[in-house]
ROLUM-686211 format. One line per field, with one value per atom (N, C-alpha, C): residue in one letter; atom name; x, y, z. Coordinates in pm, whole numbers, plus 50000, padded with zeros to 5 digits. Example, Ala and Ser with C-alpha at 12.3 -4.5 7.8 and 13.67 -1.06 7.14 Angstrom:
<dokes>
residuo	(a | a | a | s | s | s) .
atomo	(N | CA | C | N | CA | C) .
x	(51319 | 51230 | 51320 | 51285 | 51367 | 51290) .
y	(49431 | 49550 | 49670 | 49775 | 49894 | 50003) .
z	(50780 | 50780 | 50780 | 50708 | 50714 | 50787) .
</dokes>
This chain:
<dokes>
residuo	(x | x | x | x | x | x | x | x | x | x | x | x | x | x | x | x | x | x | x | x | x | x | x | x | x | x | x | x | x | x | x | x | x | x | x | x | x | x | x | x | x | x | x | x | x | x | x | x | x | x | x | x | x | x | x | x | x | x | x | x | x | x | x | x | x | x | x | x | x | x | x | x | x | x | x | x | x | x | x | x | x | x | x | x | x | x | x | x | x | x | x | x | x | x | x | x | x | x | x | x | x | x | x | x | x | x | x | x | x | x | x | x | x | x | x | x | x | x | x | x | x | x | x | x | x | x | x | x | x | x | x | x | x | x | x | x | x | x | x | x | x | x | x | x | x | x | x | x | x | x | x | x | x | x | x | x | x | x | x | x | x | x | x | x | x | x | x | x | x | x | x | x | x | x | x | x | x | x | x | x | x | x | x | x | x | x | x | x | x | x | x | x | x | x | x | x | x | x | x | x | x | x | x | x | x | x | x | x | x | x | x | x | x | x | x | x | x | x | x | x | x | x | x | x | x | x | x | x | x | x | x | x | x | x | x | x | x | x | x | x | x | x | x | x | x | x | x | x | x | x | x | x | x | x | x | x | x | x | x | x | x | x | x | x | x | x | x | x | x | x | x | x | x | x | x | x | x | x | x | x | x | x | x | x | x | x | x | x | x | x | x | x | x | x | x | x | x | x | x | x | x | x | x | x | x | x | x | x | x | x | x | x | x | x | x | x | x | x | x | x | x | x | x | x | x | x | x | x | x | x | x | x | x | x | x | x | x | x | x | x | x | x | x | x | x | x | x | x | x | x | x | x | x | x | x | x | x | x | x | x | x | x | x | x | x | x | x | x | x | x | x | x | x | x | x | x | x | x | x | x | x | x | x | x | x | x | x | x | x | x | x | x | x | x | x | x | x | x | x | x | x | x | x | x | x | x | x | x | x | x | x | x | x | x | x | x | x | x | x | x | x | x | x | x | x | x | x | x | x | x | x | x | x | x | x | x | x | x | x | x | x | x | x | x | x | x | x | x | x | x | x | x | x | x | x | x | x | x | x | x | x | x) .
atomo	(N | CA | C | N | CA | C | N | CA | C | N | CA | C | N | CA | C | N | CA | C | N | CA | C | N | CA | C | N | CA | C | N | CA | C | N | CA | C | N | CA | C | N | CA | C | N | CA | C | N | CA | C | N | CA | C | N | CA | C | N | CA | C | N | CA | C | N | CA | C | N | CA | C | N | CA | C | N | CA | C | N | CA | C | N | CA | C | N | CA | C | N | CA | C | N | CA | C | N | CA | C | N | CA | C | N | CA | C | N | CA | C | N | CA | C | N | CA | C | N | CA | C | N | CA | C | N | CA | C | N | CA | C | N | CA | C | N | CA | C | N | CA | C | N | CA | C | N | CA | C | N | CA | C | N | CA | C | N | CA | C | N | CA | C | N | CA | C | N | CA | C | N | CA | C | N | CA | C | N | CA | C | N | CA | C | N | CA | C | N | CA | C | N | CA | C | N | CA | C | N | CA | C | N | CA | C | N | CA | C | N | CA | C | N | CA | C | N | CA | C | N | CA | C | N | CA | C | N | CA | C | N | CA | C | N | CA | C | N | CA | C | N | CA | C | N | CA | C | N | CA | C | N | CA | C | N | CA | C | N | CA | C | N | CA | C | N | CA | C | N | CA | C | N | CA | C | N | CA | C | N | CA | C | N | CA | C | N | CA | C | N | CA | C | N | CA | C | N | CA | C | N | CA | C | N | CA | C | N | CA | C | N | CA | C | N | CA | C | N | CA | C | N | CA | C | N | CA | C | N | CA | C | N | CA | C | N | CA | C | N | CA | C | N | CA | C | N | CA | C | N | CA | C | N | CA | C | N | CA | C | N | CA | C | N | CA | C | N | CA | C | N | CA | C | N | CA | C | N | CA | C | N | CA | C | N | CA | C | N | CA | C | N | CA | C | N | CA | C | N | CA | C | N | CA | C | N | CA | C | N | CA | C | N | CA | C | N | CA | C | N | CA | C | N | CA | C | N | CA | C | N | CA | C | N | CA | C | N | CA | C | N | CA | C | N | CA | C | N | CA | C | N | CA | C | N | CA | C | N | CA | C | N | CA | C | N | CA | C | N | CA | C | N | CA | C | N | CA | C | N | CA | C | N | CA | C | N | CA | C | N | CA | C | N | CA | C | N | CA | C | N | CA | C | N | CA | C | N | CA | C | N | CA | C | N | CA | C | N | CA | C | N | CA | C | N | CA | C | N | CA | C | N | CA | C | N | CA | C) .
x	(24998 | 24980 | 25113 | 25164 | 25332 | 25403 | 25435 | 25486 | 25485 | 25316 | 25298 | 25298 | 25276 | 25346 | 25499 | 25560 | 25710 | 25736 | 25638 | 25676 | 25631 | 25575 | 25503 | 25577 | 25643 | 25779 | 25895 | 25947 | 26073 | 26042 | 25933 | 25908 | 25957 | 25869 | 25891 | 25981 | 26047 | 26212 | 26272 | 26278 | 26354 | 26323 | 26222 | 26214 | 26190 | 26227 | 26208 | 26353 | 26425 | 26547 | 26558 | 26473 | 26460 | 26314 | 26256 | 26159 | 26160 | 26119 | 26111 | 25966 | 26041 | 25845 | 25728 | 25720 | 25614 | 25543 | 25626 | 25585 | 25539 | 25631 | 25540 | 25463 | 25416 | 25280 | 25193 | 25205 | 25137 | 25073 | 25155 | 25140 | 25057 | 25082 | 24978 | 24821 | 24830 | 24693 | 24651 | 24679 | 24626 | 24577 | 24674 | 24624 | 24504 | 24506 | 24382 | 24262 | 24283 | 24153 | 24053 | 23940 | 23845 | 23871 | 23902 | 23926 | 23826 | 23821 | 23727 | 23809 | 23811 | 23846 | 23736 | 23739 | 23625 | 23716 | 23631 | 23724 | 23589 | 23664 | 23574 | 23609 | 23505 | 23582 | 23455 | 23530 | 23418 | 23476 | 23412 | 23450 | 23507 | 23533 | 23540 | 23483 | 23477 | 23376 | 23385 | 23464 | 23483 | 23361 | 23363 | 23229 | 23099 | 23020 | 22859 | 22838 | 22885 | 22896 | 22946 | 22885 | 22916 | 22919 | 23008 | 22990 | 23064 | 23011 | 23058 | 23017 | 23131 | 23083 | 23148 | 23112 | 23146 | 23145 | 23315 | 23296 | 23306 | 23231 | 23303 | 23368 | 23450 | 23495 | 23584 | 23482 | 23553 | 23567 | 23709 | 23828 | 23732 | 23699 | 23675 | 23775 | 23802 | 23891 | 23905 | 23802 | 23826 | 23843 | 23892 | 23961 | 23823 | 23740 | 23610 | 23626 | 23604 | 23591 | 23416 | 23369 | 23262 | 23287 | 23206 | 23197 | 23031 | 23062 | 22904 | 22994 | 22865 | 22925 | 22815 | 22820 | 22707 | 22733 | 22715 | 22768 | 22603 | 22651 | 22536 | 22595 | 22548 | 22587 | 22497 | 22548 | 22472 | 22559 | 22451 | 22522 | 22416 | 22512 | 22384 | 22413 | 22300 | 22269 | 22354 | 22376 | 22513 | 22492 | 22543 | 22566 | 22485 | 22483 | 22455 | 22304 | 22234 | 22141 | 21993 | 21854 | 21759 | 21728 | 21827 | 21802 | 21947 | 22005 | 22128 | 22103 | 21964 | 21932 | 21850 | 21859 | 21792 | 21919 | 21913 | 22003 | 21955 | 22072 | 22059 | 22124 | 22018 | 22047 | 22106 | 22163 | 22163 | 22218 | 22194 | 22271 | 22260 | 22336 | 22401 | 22421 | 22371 | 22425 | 22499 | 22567 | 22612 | 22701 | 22730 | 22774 | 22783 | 22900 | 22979 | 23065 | 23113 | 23181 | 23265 | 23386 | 23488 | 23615 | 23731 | 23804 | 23911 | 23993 | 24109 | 24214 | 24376 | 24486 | 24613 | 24750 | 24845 | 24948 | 25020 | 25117 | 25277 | 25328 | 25497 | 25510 | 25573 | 25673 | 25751 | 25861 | 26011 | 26011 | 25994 | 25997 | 25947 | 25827 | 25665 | 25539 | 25466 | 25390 | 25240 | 25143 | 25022 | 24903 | 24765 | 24635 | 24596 | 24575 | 24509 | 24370 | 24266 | 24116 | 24061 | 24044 | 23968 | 23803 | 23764 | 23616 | 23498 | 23379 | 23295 | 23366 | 23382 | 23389 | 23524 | 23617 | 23755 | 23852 | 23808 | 23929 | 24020 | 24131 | 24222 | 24275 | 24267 | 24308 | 24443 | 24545 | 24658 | 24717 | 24679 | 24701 | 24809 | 24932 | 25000 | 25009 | 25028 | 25019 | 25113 | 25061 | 25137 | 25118 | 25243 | 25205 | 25188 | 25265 | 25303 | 25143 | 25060 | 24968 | 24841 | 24844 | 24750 | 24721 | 24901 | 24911 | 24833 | 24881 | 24835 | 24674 | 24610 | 24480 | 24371 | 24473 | 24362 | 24488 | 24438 | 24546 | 24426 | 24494 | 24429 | 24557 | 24455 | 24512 | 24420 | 24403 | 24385 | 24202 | 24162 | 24020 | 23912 | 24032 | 24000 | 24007 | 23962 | 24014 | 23992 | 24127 | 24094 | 24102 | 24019 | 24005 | 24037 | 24109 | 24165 | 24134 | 24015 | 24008 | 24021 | 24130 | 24135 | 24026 | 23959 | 23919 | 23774 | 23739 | 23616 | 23546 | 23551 | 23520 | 23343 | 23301 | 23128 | 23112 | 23146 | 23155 | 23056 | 23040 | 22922 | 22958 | 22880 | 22929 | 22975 | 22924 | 22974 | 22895) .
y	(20948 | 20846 | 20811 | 20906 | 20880 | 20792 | 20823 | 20750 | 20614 | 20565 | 20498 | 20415 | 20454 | 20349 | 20338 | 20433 | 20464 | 20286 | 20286 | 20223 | 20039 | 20078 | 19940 | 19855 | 19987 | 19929 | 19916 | 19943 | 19929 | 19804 | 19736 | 19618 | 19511 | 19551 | 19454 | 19415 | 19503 | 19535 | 19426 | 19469 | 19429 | 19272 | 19223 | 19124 | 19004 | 19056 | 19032 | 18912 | 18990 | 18841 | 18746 | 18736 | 18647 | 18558 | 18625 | 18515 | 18475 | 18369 | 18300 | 18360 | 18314 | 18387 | 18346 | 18211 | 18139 | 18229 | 18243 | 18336 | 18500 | 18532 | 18659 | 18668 | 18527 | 18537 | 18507 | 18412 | 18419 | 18567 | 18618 | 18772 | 18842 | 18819 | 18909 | 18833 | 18723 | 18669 | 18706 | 18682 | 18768 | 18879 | 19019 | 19090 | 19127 | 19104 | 19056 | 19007 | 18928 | 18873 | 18930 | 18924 | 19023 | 19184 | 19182 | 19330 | 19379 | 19491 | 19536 | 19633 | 19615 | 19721 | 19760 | 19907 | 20021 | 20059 | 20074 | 20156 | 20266 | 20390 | 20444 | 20531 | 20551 | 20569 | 20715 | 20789 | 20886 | 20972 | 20996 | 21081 | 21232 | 21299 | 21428 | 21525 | 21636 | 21715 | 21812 | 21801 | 21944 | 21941 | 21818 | 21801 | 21781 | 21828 | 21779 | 21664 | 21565 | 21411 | 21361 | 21284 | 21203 | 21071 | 20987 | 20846 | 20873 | 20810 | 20710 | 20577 | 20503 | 20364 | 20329 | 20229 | 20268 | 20109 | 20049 | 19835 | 19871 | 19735 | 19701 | 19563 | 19518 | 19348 | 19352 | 19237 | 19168 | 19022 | 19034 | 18954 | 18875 | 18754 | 18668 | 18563 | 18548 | 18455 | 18306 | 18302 | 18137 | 18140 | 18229 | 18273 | 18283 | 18289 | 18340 | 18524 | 18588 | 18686 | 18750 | 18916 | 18888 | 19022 | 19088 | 19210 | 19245 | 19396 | 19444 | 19599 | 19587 | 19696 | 19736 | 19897 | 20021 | 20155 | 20168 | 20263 | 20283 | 20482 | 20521 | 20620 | 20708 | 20765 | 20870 | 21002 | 21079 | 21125 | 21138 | 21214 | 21297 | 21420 | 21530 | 21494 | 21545 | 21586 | 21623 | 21622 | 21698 | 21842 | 21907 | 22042 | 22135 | 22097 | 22107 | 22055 | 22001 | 21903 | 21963 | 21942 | 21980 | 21920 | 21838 | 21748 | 21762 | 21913 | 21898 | 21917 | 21970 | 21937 | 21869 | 21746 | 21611 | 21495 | 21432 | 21362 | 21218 | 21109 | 20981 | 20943 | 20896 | 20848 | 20669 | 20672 | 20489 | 20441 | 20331 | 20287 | 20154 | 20064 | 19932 | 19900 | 19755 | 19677 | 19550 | 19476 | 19379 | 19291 | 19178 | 19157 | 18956 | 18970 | 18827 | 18791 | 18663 | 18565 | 18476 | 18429 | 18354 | 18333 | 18299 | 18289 | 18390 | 18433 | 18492 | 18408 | 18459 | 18421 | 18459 | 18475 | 18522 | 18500 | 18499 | 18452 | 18535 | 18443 | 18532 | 18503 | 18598 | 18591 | 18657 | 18612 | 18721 | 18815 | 18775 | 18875 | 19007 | 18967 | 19041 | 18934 | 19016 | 18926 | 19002 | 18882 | 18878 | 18858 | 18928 | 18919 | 18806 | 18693 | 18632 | 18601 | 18642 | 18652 | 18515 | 18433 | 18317 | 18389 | 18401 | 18431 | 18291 | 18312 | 18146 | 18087 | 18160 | 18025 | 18039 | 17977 | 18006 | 18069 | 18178 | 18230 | 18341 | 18326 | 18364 | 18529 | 18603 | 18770 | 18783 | 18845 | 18850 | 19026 | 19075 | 19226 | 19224 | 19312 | 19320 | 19428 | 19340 | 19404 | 19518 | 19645 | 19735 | 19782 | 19717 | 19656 | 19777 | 19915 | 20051 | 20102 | 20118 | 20182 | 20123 | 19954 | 19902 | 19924 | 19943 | 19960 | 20117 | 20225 | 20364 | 20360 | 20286 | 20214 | 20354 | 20405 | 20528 | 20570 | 20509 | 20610 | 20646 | 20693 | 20742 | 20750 | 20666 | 20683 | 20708 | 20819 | 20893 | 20918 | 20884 | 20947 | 20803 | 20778 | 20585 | 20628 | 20613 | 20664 | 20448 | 20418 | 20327 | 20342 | 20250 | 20242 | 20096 | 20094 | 19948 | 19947 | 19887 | 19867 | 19710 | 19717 | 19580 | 19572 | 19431 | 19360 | 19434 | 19521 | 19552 | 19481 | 19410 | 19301 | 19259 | 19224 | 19227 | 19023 | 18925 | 18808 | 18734 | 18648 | 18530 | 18563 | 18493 | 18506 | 18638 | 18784 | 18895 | 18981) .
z	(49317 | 49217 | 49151 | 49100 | 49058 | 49182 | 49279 | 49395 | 49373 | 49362 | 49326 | 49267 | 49119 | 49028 | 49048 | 49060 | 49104 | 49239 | 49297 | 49405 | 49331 | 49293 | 49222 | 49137 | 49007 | 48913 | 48983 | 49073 | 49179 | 49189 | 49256 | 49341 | 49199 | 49109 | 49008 | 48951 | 48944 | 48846 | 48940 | 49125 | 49186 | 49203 | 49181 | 49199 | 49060 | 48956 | 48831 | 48831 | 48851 | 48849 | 48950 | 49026 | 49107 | 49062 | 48983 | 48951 | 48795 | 48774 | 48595 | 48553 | 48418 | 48375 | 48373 | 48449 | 48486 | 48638 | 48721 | 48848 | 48812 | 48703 | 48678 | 48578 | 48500 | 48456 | 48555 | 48674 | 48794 | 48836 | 48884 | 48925 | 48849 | 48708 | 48622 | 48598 | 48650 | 48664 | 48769 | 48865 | 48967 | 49007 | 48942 | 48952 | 48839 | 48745 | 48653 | 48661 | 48739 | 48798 | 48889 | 48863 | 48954 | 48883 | 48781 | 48740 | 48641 | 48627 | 48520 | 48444 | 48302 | 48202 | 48138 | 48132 | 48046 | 48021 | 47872 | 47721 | 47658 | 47670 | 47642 | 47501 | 47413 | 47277 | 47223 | 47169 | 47116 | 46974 | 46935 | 46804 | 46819 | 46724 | 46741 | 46787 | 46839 | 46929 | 46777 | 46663 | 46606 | 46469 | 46437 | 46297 | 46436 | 46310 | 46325 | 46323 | 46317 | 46306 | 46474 | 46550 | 46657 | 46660 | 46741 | 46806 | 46951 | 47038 | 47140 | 47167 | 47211 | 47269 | 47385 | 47488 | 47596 | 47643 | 47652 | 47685 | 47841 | 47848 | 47974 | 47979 | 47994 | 47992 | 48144 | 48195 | 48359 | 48361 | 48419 | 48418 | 48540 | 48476 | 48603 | 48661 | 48812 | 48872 | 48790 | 48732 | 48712 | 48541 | 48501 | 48352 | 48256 | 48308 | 48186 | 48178 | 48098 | 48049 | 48032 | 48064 | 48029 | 47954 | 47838 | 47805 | 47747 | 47763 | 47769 | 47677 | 47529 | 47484 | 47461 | 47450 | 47407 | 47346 | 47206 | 47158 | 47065 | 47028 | 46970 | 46844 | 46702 | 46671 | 46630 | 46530 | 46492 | 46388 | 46244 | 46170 | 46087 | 46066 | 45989 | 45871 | 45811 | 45670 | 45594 | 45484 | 45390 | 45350 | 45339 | 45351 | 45238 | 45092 | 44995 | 44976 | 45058 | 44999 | 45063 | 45043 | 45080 | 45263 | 45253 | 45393 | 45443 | 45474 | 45549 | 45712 | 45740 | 45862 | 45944 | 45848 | 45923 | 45994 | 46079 | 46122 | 46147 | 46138 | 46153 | 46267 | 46305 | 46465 | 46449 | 46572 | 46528 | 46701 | 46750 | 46850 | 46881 | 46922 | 46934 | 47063 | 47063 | 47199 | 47205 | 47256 | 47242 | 47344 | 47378 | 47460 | 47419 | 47535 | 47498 | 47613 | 47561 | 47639 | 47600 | 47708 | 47648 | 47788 | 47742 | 47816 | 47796 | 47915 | 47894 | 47964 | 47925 | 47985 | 47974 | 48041 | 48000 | 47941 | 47841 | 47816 | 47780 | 47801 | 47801 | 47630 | 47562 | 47420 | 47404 | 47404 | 47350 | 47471 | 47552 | 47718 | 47750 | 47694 | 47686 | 47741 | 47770 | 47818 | 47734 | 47734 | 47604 | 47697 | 47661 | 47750 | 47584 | 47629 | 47505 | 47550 | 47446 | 47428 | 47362 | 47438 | 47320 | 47308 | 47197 | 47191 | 47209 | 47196 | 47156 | 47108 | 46947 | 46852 | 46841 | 46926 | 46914 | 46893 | 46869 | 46763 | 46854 | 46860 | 46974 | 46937 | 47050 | 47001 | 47087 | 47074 | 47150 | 47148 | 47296 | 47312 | 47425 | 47410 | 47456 | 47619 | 47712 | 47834 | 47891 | 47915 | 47933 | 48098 | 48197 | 48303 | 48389 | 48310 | 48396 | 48364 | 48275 | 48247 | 48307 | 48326 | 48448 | 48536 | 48641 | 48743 | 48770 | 48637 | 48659 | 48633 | 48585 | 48597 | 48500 | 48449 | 48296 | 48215 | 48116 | 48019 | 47854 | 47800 | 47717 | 47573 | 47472 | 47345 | 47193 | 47158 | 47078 | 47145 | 47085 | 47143 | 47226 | 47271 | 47375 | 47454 | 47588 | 47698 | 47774 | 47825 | 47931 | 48059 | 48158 | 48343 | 48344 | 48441 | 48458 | 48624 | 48643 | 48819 | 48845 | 48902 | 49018 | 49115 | 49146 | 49219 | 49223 | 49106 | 49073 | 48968 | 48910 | 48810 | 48831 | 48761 | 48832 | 48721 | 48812 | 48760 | 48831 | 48793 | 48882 | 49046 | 49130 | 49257 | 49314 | 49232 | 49287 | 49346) .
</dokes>
């Protein structure tokens, strides 16, 4: 897997001054497309208190976006109280639609989210951690699969 990305950032680097940043926002649409990102998010294992939630959002070819979210929680009782061992359950569904696309700034490049009702989100693409397709930041864990995307026509 190292090799890998190893072999992947070589290509890019090397071919980075030979292309403008219109061609390698190309490139990053592409490989984007047909993709699926899961984000998987959970609470602490160390309190009596839990959450997880678990997205999925796929990158469709023709720049629509889809996501499907599901998260649940649990929390006990307070410690002190006649009801410290009763618990509240709770869990959530949700899901949406919109467009995505890429853009270059200050020689970075941006995943921008239009939602329904317009309103534009701008997350910064971290092209080594795609390519490595899981990384994990604080108790998030992401999967980044190419050309697994689950869009109309799939």
């Amino acid at each position: 897997m190292r090799n890998r990305i190893f072999f992947l950032t070589a290509i890019l680097m090397a071919i980075s001054p030979k292309m403008n940043a219109q061609d390698e926002i190309q490139k990053l649409k592409e490989y984007i497309a047909g993709s699926q990102l899961v984000i998987y998010s959970e609470s602490s294992y160390v309190t009596d208190n839990s959450a997880s939630a678990i997205t999925y959002v796929n990158f469709c070819s023709d720049g629509r976006y889809h996501y499907d979210y599901e998260g649940s929680y649990t929390v006990k009782g307070t410690q002190n109280t006649t009801n410290r061992d009763n618990r509240a359950y709770g869990a959530g569904k949700a899901a949406n639609s919109g467009d995505w696309d890429v853009l270059e700034y200050e020689k970075a490049y941006y995943l921008e989210i239009t939602d329904p009702s317009n309103a534009k989100t701008y997350y910064p693409i971290d092209i080594q951690k795609m390519i490595a397709g899981k990384w994990k930041q604080g108790n998030v864990t992401y999967v980044f699969a190419p050309n697994h995307g689950v869009c109309d026509g799939n």
